[in-house]
N, C-alpha and C positions, 0 to 999 in steps of 0.2 A: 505493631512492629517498631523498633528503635530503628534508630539512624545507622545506615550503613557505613562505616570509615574508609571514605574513598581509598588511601591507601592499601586498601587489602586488595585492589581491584585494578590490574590494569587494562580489562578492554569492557567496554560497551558495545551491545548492539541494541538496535534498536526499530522497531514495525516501522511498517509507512502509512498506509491509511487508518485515520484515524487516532496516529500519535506525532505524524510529522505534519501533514495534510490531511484537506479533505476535499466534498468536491463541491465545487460552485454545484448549484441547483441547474441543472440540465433540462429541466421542462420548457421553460420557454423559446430556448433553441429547437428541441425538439417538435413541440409546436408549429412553430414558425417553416421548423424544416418539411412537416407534412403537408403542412397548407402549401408550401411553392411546389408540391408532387400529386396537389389537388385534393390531396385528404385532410378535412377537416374533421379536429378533434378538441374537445374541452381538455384543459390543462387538465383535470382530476383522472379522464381517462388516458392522457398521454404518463402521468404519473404512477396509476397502477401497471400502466405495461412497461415502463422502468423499473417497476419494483421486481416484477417479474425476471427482468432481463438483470437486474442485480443479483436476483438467487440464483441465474443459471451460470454468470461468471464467475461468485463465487465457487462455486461448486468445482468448475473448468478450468480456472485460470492457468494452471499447469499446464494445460495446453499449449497455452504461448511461452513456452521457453525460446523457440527459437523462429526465424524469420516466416516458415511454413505455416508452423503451428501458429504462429499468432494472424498470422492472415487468415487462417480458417477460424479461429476463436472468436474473432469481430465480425467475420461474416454469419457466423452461430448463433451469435450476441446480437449483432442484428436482425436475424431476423427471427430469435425471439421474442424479440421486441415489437417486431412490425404484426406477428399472427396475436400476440397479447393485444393491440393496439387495433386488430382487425381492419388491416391494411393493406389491404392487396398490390403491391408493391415488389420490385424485385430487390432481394438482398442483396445484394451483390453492388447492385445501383447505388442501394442506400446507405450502404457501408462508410465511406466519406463522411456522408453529410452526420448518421452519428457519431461517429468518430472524432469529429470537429463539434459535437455539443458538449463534449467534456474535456473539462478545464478544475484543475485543482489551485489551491493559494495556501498556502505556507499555515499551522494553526498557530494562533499567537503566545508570545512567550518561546518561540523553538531556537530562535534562534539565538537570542542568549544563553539559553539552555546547552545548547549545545559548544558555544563560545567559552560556559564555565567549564562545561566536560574537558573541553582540547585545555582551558588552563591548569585543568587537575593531573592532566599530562599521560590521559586513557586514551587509550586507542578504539577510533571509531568505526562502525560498520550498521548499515541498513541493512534486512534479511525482514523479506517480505514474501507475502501470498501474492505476487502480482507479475504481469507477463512480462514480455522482453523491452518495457518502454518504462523501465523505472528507472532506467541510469537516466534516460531523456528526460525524464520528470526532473528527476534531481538537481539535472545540471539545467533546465530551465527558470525551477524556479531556485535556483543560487544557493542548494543545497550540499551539491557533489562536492565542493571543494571540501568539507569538512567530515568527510567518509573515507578509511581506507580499505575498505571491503564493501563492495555491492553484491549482495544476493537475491534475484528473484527466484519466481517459482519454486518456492524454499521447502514448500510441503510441509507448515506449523499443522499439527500438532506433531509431524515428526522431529526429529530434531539434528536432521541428517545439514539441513542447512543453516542452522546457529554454528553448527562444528566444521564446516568449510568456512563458513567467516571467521571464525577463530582463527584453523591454521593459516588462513590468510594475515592473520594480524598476528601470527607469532605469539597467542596467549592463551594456557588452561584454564577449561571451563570453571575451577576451581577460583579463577579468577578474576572469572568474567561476570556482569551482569547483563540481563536482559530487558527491556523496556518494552510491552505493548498492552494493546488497550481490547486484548479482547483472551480468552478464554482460551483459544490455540495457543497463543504466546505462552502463557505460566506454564502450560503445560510441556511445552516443548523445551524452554527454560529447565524444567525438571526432571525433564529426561534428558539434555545434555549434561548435569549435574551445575547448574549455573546459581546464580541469586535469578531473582524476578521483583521486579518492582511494576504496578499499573502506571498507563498514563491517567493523566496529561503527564506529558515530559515535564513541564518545568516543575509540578510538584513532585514525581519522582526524583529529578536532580537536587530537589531540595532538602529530600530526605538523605544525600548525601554529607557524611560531616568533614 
């Protein structure tokens, strides 16, 4: 593919995990956290029953759109996690302690990345698969400022949430491109009628001319 001419484009959106962030490795927390609830577990088997509780959030995440539904999604999530983990434990108790094992950091290159975007003078937006704690993310790790549209529980591959972030930014998908790093994006992208470019960001932003 050639180089995009940013000029033809006035807004960006853009994924969150795994094109803005990703996640500190959460085993050793989690470890840590069963041994103080007297369950000990080898890292290898507290990592398969993360992997576990990864494909069920995936799956779920739309649950947590809103304050109810994400308190039932983590307690879900946890104790998917805890019967993978064969834990006899109560969900509900444990919910905290995983909750507090996961910590994301910034992937490198983003935030230049993003610094050139705002100096191309495109309007920005996240639109993600992810529950009601993505604006928290964002504005933690010193993200938000550089977003004028937040979209979680966005439902990629539909493409019902690239087009609320649009009318949020005031721009035709005509004119917009999309940024993410996994297989829902493009797709979604193209059913809003967008560009699509993969991550990593900053080599997509560099295909900008």
């Amino acid at each position: 593919m050639g180089r995009l001419n940013a000029a033809e484009l006035d807004g960006v959106t853009i994924d969150a995990y795994g094109t803005l962030v990703t996640l500190v490795d959460p085993v050793p927390a989690l470890t840590s956290g069963l041994a103080a609830h007297g369950v000990d577990r080898d890292p290898d088997a507290v990592a398969h029953a993360f992997a576990v509780e990864v494909a069920h959030y995936s799956a779920h995440s739309a649950q947590g759109h809103d304050e109810a539904g994400l308190a039932q999604l983590q307690r879900d999530c946890t104790q998917v996690f805890l019967k993978a983990a064969e834990a006899p434990l109560d969900a509900e108790a444990f919910t905290p302690v995983f909750a507090a094992a996961m910590h994301f950091e910034v992937l490198p290159g983003v935030v230049s990345a993003l610094e050139r975007l705002r100096a191309l003078g495109v309007e920005l937006a996240v639109v993600a698969n992810w529950d009601l704690t993505l604006r928290r993310l964002l504005e933690e790790t010193g993200l938000a400022r550089h977003f004028g549209a937040i979209v979680h529980a966005s439902g990629k591959p539909v493409p019902d949430g690239l087009l609320r972030a649009l009318a949020q930014l005031k721009v035709e998908p005509a004119r917009a491109l999309h940024i993410g790093d996994g297989e829902v994006d493009e797709l979604a992208a193209s059913a809003a009628g967008m560009r699509f470019l993969p991550a990593p960001l900053p080599g997509a932003v560099a295909e900008l001319a």
